[in-house]
C-alpha atoms as one frame of an Amber mdcrd trajectory, in Angstrom:
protein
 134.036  59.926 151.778 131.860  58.766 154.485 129.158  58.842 152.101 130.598
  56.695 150.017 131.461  54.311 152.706 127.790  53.949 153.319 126.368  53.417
 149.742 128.825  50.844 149.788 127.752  48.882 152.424 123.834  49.552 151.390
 125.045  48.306 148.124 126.303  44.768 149.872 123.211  44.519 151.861 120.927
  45.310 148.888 122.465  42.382 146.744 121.638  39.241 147.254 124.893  37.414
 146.802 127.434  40.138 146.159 130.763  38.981 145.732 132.796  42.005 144.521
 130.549  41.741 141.122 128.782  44.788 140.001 124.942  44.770 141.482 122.674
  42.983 139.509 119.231  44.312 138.504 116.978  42.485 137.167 113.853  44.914
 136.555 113.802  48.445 135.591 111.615  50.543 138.329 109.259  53.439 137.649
 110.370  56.188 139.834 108.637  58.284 142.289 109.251  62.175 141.199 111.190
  62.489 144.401 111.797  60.227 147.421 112.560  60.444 150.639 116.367  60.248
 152.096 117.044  56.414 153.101 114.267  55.438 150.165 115.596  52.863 148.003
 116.214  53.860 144.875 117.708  52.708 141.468 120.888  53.835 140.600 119.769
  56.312 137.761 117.839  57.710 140.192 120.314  58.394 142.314 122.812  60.067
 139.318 119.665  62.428 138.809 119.669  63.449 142.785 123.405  63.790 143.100
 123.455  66.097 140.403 120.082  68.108 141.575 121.914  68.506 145.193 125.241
  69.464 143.632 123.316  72.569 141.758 123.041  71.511 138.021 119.605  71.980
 136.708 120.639  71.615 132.632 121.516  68.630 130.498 121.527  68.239 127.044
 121.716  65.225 125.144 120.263  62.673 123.393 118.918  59.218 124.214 119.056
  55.250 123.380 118.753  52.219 124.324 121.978  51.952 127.029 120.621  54.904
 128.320 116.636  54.670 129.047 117.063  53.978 132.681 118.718  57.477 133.194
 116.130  59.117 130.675 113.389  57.545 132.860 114.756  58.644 135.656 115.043
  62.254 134.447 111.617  61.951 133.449 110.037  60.897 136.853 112.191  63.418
 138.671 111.451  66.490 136.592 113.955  69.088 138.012 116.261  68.936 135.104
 115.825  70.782 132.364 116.979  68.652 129.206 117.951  69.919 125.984 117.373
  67.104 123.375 120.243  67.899 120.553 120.569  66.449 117.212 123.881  64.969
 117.310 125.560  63.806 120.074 128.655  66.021 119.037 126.336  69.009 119.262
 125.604  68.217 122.950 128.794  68.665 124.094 129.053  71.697 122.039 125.846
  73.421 123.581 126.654  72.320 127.008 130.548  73.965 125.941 128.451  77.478
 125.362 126.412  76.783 128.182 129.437  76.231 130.244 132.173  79.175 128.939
 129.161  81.515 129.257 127.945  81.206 132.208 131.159  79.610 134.211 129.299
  76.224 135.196 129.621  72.780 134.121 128.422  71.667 131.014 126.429  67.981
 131.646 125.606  65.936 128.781 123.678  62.581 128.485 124.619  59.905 125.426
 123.918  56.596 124.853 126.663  53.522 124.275 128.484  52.901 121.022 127.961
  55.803 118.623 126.105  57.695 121.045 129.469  57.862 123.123 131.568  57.566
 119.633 129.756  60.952 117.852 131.100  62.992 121.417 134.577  62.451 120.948
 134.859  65.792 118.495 133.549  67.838 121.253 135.125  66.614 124.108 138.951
  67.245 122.369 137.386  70.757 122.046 136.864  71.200 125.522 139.829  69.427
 126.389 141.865  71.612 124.153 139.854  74.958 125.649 139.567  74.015 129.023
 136.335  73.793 129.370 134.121  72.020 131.688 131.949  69.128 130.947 130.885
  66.168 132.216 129.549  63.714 130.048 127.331  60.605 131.459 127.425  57.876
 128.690 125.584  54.673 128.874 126.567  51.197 128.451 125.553  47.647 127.659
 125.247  45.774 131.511 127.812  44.759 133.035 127.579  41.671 132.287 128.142
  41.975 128.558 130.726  43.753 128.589 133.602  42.165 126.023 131.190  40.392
 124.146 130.729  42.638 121.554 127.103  43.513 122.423 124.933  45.543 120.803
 126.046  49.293 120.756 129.050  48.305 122.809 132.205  50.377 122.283 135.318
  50.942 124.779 133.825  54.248 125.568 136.610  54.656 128.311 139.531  53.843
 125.559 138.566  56.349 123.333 137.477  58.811 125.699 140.248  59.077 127.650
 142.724  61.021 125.721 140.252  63.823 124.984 139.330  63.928 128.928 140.833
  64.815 132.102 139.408  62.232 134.117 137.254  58.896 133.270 135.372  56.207
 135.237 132.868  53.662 134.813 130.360  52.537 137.169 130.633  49.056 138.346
 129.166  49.195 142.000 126.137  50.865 142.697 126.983  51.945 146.106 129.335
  54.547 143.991 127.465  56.138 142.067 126.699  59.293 143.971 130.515  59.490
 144.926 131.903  59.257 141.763 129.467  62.008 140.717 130.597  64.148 142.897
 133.962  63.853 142.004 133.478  63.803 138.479 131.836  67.164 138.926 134.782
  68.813 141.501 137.529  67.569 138.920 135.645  69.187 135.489 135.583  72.671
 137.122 139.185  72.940 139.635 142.228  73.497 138.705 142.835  73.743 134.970
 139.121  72.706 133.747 138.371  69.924 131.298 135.898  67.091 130.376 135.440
  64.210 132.436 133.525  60.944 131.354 131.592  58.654 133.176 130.517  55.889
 131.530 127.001  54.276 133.107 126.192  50.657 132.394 122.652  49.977 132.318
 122.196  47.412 134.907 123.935  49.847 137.223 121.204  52.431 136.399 118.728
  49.857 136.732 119.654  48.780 140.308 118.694  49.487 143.431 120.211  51.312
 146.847 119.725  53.830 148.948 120.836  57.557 148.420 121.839  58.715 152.392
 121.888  62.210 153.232 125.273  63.887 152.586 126.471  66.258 155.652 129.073
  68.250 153.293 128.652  70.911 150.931 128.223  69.792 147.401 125.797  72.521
 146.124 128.333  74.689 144.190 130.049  71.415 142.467 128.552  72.423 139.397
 130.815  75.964 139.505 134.727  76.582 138.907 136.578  76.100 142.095 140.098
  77.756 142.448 143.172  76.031 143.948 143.623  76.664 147.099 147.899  77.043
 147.088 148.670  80.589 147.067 150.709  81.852 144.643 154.265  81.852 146.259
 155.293  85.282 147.812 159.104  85.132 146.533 157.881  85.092 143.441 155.469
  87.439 143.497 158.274  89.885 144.688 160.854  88.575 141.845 157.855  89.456
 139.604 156.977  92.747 140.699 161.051  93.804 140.305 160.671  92.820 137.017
 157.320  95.018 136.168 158.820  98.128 138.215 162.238  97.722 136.244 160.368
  97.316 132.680 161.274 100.018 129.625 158.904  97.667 127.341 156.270  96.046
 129.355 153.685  94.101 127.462 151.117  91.816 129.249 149.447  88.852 127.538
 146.063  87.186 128.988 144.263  84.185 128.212 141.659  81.971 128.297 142.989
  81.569 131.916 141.939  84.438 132.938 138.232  84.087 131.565 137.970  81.139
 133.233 139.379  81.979 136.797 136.165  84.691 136.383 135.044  88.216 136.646
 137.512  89.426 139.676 140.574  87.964 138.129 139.708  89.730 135.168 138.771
  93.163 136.823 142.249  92.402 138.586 144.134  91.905 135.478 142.648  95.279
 133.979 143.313  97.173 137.344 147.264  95.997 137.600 147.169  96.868 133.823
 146.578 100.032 134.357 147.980 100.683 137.315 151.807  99.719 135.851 150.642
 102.026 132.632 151.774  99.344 130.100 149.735  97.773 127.499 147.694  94.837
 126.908 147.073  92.263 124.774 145.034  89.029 124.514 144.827  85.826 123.121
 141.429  84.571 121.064 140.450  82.445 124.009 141.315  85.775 126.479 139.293
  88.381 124.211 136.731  89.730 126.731 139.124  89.601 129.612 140.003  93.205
 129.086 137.726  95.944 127.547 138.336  96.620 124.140 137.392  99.854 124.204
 140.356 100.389 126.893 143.173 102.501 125.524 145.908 100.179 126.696 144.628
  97.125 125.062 146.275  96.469 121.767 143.864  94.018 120.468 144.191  90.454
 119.870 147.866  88.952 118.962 148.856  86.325 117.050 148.649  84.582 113.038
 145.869  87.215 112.551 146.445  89.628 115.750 147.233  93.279 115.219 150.504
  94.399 114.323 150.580  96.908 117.032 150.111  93.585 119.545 152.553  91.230
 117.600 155.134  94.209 117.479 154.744  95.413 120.988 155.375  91.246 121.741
 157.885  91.184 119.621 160.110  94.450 120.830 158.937  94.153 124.346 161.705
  93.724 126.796 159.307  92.363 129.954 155.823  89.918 129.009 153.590  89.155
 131.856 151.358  86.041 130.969 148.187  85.687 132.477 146.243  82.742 132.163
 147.662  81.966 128.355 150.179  79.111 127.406 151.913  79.940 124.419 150.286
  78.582 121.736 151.870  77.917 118.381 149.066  80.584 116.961 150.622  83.194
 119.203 154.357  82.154 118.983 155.131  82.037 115.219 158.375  81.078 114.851
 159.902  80.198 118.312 163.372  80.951 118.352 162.593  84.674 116.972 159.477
  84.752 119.912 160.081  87.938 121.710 163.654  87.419 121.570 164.572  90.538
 124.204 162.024  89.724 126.702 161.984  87.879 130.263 158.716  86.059 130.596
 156.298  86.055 133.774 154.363  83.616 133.716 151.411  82.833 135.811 149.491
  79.652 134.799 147.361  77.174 137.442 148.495  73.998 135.657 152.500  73.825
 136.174 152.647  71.480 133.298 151.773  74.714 131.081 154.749  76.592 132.859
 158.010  75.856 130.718 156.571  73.591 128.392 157.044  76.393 125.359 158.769
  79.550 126.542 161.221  78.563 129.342 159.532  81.718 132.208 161.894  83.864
 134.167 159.543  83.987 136.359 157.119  81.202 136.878 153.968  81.708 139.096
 151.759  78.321 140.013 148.699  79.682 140.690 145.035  80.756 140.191 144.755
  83.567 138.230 142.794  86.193 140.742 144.959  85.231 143.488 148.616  85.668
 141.678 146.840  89.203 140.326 145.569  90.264 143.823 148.970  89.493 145.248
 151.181  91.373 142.520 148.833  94.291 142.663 149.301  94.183 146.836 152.292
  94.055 146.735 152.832  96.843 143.909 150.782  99.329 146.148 153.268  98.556
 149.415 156.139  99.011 147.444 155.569 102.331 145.934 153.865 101.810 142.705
 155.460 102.408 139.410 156.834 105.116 137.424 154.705 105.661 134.489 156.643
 108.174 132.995 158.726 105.748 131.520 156.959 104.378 129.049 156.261 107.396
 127.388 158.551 106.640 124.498 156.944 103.127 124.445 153.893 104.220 123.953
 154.986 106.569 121.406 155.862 104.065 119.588 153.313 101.562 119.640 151.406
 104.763 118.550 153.501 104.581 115.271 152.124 100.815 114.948 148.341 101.698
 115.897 148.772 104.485 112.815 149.147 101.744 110.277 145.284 100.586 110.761
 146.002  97.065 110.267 142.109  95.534 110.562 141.309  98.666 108.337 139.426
  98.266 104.517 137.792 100.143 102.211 134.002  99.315 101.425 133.435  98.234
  97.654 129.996  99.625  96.495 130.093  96.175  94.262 129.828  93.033  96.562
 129.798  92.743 100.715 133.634  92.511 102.475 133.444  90.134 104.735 135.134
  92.644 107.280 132.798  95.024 106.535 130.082  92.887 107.616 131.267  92.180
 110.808 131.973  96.170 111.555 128.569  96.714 110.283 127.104  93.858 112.953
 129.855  95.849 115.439 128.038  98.669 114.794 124.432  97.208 115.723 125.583
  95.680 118.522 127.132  98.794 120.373 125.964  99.047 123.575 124.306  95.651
 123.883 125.440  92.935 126.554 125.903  90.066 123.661 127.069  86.640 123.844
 128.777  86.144 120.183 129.873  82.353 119.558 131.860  81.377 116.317 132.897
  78.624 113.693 136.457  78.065 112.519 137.930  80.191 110.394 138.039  83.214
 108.061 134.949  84.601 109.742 136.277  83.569 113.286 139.128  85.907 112.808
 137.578  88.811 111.378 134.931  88.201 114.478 138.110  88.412 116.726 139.268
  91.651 114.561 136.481  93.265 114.126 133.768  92.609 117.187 135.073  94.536
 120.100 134.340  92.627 123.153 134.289  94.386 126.417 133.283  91.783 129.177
 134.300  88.316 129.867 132.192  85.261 129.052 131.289  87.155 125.612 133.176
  85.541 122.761 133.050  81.833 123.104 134.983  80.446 119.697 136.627  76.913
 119.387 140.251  77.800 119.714 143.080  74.624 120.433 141.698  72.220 118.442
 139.911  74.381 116.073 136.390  72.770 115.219 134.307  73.163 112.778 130.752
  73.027 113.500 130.890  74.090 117.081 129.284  77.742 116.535 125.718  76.840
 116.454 124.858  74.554 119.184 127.456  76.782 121.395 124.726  79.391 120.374
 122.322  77.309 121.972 123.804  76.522 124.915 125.058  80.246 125.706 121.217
  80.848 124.794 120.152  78.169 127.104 121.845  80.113 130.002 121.229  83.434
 129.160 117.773  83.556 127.503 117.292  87.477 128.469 120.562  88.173 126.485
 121.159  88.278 122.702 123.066  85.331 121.660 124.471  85.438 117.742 126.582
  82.884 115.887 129.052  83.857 113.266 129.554  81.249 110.806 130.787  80.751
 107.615 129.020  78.341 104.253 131.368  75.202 105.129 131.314  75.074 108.974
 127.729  75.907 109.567 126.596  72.432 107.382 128.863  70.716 110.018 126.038
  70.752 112.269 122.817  72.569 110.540 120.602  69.792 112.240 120.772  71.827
 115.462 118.273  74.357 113.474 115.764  72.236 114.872 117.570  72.089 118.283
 116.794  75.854 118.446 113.274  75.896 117.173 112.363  73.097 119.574 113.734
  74.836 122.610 112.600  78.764 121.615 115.872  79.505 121.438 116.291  83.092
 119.956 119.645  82.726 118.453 120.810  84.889 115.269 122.838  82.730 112.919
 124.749  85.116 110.395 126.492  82.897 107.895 129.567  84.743 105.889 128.851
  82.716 102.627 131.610  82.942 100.258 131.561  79.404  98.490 134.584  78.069
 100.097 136.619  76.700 103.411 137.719  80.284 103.347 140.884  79.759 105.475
 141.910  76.359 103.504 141.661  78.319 100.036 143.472  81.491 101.375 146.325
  79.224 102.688 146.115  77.232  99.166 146.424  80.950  97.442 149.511  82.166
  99.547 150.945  78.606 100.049 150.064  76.055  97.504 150.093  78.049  94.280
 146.604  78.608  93.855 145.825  75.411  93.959 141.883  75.262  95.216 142.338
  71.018  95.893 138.398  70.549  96.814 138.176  73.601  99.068 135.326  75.016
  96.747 131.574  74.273  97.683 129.652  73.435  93.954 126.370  71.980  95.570
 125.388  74.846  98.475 121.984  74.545  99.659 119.862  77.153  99.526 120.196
  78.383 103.279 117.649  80.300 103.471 115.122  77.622 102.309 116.518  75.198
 104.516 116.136  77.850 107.655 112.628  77.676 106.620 112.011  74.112 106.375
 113.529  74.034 109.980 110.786  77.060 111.511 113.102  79.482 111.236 112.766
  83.118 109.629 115.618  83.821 107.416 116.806  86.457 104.768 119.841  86.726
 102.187 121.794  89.646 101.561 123.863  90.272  99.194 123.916  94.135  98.028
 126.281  96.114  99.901 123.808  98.971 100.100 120.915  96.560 101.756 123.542
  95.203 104.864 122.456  97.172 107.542 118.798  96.434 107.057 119.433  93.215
 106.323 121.368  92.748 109.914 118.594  95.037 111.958 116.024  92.753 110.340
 117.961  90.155 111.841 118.380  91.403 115.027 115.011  92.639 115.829 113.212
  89.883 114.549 111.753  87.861 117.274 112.600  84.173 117.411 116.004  82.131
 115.879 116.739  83.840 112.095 119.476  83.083 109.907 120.800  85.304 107.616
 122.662  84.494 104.184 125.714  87.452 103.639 127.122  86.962 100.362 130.712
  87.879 100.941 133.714  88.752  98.581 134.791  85.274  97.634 138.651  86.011
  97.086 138.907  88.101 100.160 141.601  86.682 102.402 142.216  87.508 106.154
 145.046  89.656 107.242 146.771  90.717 108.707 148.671  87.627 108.603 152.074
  85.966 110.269 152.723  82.894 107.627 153.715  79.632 108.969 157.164  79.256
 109.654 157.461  82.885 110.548 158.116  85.099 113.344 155.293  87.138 114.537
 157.532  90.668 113.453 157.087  89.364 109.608 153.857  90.269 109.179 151.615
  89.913 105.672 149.466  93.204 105.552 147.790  92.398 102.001 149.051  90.148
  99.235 151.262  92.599  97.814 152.248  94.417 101.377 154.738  93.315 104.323
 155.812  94.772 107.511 159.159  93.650 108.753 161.991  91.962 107.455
């Protein structure tokens, strides 16, 4: 705070008659690349450096005229690498991918009025996932604000319900402060967008940057609360696991975002207490799949051997998760036998659905390094007991619930993903999604075996967000393959980022599951509405692979069941960005399946087949 104290006081000395207005500026500098500390410098100049010094060296965005100072800036400095987008929604989307896959924050750049306007799609996502991003939008000067200037909008009014924390600069002598903190509050704690909002005679103006004595360089990086996680309850907890017939435990997105040693602590514990595992769509990743105790994903279109285990288990150990609706089903028939441990870092998650037995306030890694300590000093478990658990959750993994038969006729849609499964064994992959059919046969079918792997729009469910989070995971990770699952409606949300990718090299594989419709909306119109297809059918598709092509990008269309796997090798070892066109079963619905209204025991196998009551 120090700092800040001094760019304050530079700030009064700079202006000429400062009088608790913001700093004018009257001329817009050219910048030296980099300048000495004590230099002055305008205040865009300054937003570039803080950032620089607190680690980030990627922004992606998309300029105007509120915003040209910063852009300048950028340019004269030339550490950041900027990734010009599209759309301004598609920023925050690639800097969400850039962010969930590699565990730093996301930074975008917009202009004022629509600029800011066109990010408030992707900034509910990451509110709704957690995610963090900060997002630096222009603004008319300071001194037109309220007149209805050009490009003006209220960027902090309707911002600030889809963000965790919002400011605008009005003193120059701030700047590098509120940077800073913008920065520590997107990645601690529970993550989340933050906004600030830049007017442009604040970028414009001058001051001087002074040296800052603390650490800022890993701002850009998820920081952990520092309250341990309380030791009575740790103990209360661990009673609980050791006395468990029907142990189940649930992870998260949490869990992926408290990072690699939380979940390598969650997967040790797991096995250590012998019980099983299951995860939610934003957790998948957070335990192997491949691991014999994980049940696969839960939830609408989870497993039955998960939902049942959640349902008959009489102990569930939440890691990192909060309950969502999409997990629940029905509440009042939610695991009706079970006591609830629940370890979240945001309290406000603790007892808002499921009222916890057990309720654990703390990062992730450090509740899971406690409960494991204290399991080892008390003796461990006895395994044993859960033979006849296991035994029957055996009964439940028999049934095969993600299982279908290939058709020698036309390309499932599930077969297709366990044919890109296939092709992808062994491989370190990032895989990002659209919204939904294909997203949950992705989930279903794509076993994911390290964190960070399966980035998918999950609370608030948006379509669109598959491609340019393909370009951001990309962005991070260019030695690693990077493909996007997407279906004929969600991909056209944002197909302008085609040219995102072929500007930046970015050698992302876009498979599109093309079946002519909003898949999920027409299966829920089949099972719910009659049959009643209200607009969810497609009657003017482009011709995808055409338009990959007019974008610089190699594409292909399959559509012969007995072509697929050349079709997806071609894809995959063809250097560059390549979309391929799968023409899918257009009547093939997604199950298994938990209606709405339903408890997650009642479970839809097929049209014609239930399990439950």
């Amino acid at each position: 705070m120090e700092t800040c104290e001094r760019d304050r006081e530079t700030a009064r000395e700079t202006a000429s008659s400062h009088t608790g207005a913001p700093t004018p500026a009257s001329t817009e500098y050219a910048l030296p690349r980099q300048q000495a500390p004590g230099e002055p410098r305008s205040g865009a100049a300054v937003l570039i450096e803080t950032l620089v010094r607190c680690g980030v060296d990627t922004v992606f965005g998309y300029p105007g005229g509120a915003v040209l100072p910063l852009y300048d800036a950028l340019h004269a400095d030339g550490r950041l690498r900027h990734v010009l987008v599209r759309h301004e929604q598609a920023a925050v989307h690639a800097a969400e991918g850039y962010a969930r896959s590699s565990g730093r924050v996301g930074v975008v750049f917009v202009t004022s009025g629509p600029g800011v306007a066109n990010t408030v799609s992707g900034l509910l996502d990451a509110m709704a996932d957690s995610v963090p991003v900060l997002c630096i939008s222009g603004q008319v000067a300071t001194s037109s604000i309220g007149t209805d200037a050009f490009q003006e909008c209220d960027a902090m009014g309707i911002t600030r319900p889809v963000t965790k924390w919002s400011r605008q600069i009005r003193n120059v002598g701030e700047i590098a402060c509120l940077c800073e903190k913008a920065l520590r509050v997107a990645a601690s704690g529970r993550p989340g967008p933050v906004l600030l909002d830049f007017p442009k005679d604040m970028q414009a103006a001058m001051t001087v940057l002074h040296e800052n004595s603390s650490d800022t360089h890993d701002l850009h990086r998820y920081t952990a609360s520092q309250k341990p996680a309380h030791k009575g309850s740790i103990m209360e907890a661990l009673a609980l696991i050791r006395a468990a017939k029907r142990p189940v435990f649930y992870g998260g997105g949490g869990l992926v975002i408290s990072g690699d040693e939380a979940c390598a602590a969650f997967a040790s514990l797991v096995r250590e207490t012998g019980a099983p595992c299951t995860l939610t769509l934003m957790g998948l990743g957070a335990f192997p799949a491949s691991d014999a105790h994980f049940l696969g994903m839960l939830g609408m279109h989870g497993s039955v051997e998960a939902n049942l285990a959640m349902h008959h288990a009489d102990l569930v150990v939440c890691v990192g998760a909060r309950f969502d609706d999409r997990v629940t089903g029905k509440l009042d028939g939610f695991c009706p036998n079970a006591k609830f441990v629940h370890i979240d870092i945001d309290p406000t998650s603790i007892n808002k659905v499921v009222k916890a037995d057990v309720p654990i306030v703390a990062d992730c890694l450090d509740a899971l390094i406690a409960l494991r300590q204290a399991l080892a000093a008390n003796g461990g478990v006895h395994r044993a007991r859960l033979n006849s658990w296991w035994r029957l959750i055996g009964k439940w993994r028999a049934l095969r619930s993600f299982h279908v038969l290939p058709r020698r006729d036309e390309i499932l849609p599930q077969v297709l993903l366990q044919t890109l499964a296939a092709r992808l064994n062994g491989l370190d992959a990032f895989i990002t999604t659209d919204v939904g059919q294909h997203q949950m046969w992705a989930a279903q079918h794509l076993p994911i075996e390290l964190p960070r792997r399966f980035i998918s729009s999950g609370g608030a469910g948006t379509m669109g967000f598959g491609l340019p989070a393909a370009i951001g995971a990309k962005i991070a990770h260019p030695g690693k393959p990077v493909i996007c699952i997407s279906g004929d409606a969600s991909v056209l949300m944002n197909i302008q980022e085609l040219s995102s990718a072929k500007q930046h090299e970015c050698d992302v594989k876009l498979i599109i599951s093309n079946n002519g419709y909003m898949g999920m909306v027409r299966q829920w119109q089949e099972l719910n509405y009659g049959g009643r297809y209200s607009h969810s059918y497609t009657d003017a598709l482009p011709d995808f692979v055409a338009l990959a092509h007019a974008f610089g990008w190699q594409a292909a269309k399959a559509n012969d069941p007995a072509s697929l796997d050349a079709a997806i090798d071609a894809c995959m070892n063809t250097s560059g960005p390549y979309l391929l066109d799968v023409r899918v079963a257009a009547q093939a619905n997604c199950f298994p399946m938990v209606p709405a209204g339903m408890a997650h025991h009642q479970i839809m196998l097929s049209e014609q087949r239930w399990y439950g009551p």
